[in-house]
N, C-alpha and C positions, 0 to 999 in steps of 0.2 A: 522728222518723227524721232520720237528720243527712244534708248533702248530699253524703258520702265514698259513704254506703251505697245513694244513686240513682244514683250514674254505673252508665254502661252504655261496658265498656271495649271499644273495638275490637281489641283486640289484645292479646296476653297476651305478654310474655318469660320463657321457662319454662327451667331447664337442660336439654340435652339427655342423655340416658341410654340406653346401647346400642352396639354397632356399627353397628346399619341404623335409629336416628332421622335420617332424612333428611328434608329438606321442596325437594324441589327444585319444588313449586309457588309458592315464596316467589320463586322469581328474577323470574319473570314480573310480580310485584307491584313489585318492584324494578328494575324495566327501564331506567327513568330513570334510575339512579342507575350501573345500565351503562353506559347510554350517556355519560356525566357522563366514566366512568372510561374508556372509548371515545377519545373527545374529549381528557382529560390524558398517554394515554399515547401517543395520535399528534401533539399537539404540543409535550409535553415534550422527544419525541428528538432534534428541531434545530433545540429554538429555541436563538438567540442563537451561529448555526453561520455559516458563512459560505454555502456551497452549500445548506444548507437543503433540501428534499424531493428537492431533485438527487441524492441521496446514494443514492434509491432505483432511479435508473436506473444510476449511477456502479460501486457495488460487484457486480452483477451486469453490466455491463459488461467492468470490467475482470479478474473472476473467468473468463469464457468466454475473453477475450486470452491468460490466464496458459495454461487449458488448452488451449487451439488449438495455442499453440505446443509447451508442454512436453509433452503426450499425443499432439497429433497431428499437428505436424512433426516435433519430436524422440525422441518414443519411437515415433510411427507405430501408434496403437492403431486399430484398423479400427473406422469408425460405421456399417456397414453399408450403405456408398454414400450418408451421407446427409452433407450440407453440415455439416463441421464443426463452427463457430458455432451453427448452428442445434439441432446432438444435443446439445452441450454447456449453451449456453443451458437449451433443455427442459427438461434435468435438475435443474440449477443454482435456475429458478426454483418448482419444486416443495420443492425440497429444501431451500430458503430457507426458505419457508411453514413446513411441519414444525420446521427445526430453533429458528426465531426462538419457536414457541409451543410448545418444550418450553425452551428456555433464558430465557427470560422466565418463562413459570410457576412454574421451579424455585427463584426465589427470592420467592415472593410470601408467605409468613408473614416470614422476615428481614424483607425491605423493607419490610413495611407494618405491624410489628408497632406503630408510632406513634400507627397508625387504629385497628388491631385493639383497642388496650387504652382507647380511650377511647368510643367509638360503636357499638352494635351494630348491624349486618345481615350478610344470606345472605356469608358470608364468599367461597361460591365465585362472587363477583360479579366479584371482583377478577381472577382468572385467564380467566374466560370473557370480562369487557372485554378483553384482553389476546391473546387468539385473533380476536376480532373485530375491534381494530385492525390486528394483522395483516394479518387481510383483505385494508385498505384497501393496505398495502402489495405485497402479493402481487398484488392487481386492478390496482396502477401497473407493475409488473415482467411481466404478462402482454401486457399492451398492448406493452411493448418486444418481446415474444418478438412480439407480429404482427406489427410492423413488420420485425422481421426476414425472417417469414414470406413478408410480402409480396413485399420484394425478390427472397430467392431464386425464390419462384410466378415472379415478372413475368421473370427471367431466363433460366427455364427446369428448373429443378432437380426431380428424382424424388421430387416429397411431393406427399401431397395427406389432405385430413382423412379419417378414418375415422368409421363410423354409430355407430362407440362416444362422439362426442362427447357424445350426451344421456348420459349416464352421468359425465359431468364434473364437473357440483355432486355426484355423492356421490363421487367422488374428492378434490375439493377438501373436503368433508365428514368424512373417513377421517382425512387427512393432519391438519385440524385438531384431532379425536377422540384420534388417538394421540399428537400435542403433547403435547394437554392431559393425556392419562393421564397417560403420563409425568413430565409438570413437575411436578403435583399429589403423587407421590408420591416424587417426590426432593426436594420442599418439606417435603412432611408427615416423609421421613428426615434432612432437615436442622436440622430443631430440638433435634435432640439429638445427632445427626452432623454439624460444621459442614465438616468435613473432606470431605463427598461434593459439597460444592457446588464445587469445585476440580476432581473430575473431568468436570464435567456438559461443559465446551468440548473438552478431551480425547478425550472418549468420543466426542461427537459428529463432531468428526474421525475417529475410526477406522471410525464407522460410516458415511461416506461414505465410505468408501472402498472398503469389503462393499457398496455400493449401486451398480448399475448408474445412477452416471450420467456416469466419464469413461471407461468402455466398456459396450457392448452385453451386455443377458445372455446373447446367442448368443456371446460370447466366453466363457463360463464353462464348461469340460473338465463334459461329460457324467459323470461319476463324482462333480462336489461341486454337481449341479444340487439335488438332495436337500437343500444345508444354505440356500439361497435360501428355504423354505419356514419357516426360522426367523428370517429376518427383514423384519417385517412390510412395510419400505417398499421392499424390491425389486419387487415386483408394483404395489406402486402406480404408482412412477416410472414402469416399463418401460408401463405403460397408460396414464400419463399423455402419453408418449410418442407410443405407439401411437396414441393419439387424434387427434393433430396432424398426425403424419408420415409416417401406415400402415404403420410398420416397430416393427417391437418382438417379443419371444417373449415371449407374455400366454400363461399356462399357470391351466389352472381350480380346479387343487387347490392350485395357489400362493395365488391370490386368496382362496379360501375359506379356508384359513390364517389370511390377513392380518385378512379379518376377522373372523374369528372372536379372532383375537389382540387386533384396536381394541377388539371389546368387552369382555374379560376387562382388558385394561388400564384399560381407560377406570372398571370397574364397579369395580376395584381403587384406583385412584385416588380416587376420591368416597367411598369409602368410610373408607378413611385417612386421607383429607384431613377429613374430618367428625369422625372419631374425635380427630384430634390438635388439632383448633380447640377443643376443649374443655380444656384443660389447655397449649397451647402456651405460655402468658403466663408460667407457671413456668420456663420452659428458655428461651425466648429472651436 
């Protein structure tokens, strides 16, 4: 018997075949190798910058400046009695979270088709590193939001947290969910559509702008409260809000919308994204 015929192989690479061959217990196996990707994609963004990590308090800074004045000196948009900076802020860094891990994800077959065609593993390593870097940014830009907090608390100003805060990791858990769907599946339609990757910053501007966060949802005419329920990050924002500042209109069948929408997206995405890793090396 020859010694080909006595290995005992750990592990097999087999093609995959199907819509729902999925192995998402393979990530877990792979975690290091997340984390690896963790690590490249929060220090590739500025190294060799001048400001460097500063960049992470800077553009949320100067984004709440732009709206303070243009929304609510000069167009006068009511925050519900609630310190300006601070409504805006709120908004600003949730909605940072979300859009940075659907705009990041949506190019992750493009970008990485380099690795993709030489090495294999769980492809969806690379987008969920990418959500999780995030994180770490979103966790520096919340810390500024306390500090803000603080100030106005110690001044005197009409906020105070709400008991909804345990509920926070699965908002921040939501908000990363619907990224991912998303990016995942304007990844998986961009290997053959290169054209939709142009709209993906587009897009995302207009849908802040549907998003409660440079006015309150109680600003929205009672007769179009109805189309807030199709989209999925107005209730998270307005409750994300709500968490912090105890002002917000959190509405139950809004919520249960949303999430019922993260997971349909999210289950759409993996799913696509699985399907098109099999044959993307041809189109790229």
């Amino acid at each position: 018997m020859s010694d080909e015929e006595n290995i005992e192989w750990t592990s097999v690479i087999s093609p995959a075949s199907g819509w729902f061959d999925i192995h998402l217990s393979e990530l877990w196996r792979y975690r290091d190798l997340i984390m690896l990707f963790v690590r490249r994609d929060f220090v590739s963004v500025y190294k060799q910058t001048i400001l460097g990590p500063l960049w992470f308090l800077i553009q949320p800074l100067f984004t709440t400046l732009v709206f303070t004045v243009i929304f609510g000196k000069v167009a006068k948009i009511s925050t519900d009695g609630l310190p300006q900076p601070l409504f805006y802020l709120s908004g600003i860094v949730g909605w940072t979270y979300f859009s940075n891990c659907l705009n990041k994800t949506s190019n992750t077959f493009a970008g990485n088709a380099h690795i993709f065609g030489k090495v294999w593993f769980p492809r969806l390593t690379v987008p969920i590193s990418i959500v999780i870097s995030n994180l770490i940014t979103f966790g520096i830009q919340l810390l500024l939001f306390f500090c803000f907090y603080a100030y106005f608390y110690l001044i005197g100003a009409n906020i105070s947290f709400n008991k909804m805060i345990v509920f926070l990791p699965l908002l921040v858990l939501q908000m990363a969910a619907l990224g991912l769907g998303f990016g995942i599946i304007v990844s998986s339609l961009t290997t053959k559509y290169r054209d939709l990757a142009q709209l993906v910053g587009f897009g995302l501007q207009l849908w802040m702008y549907v998003t409660p966060i440079v006015y309150p949802m109680s600003q929205v005419p009672q007769k179009w409260q109805w189309l807030i329920a199709f989209n999925p990050m107005a209730p998270i924002i307005e409750s994300f809000r709500y968490t912090f500042l105890g002002s917000g209109t959190v509405n139950g069948f809004q919520i249960g919308m949303s999430i019922v929408t993260t997971f349909l997206v999210l289950f759409t995405g993996i799913v696509l994204y699985s399907r098109t890793e099999k044959s993307f090396m041809d189109t790229v």
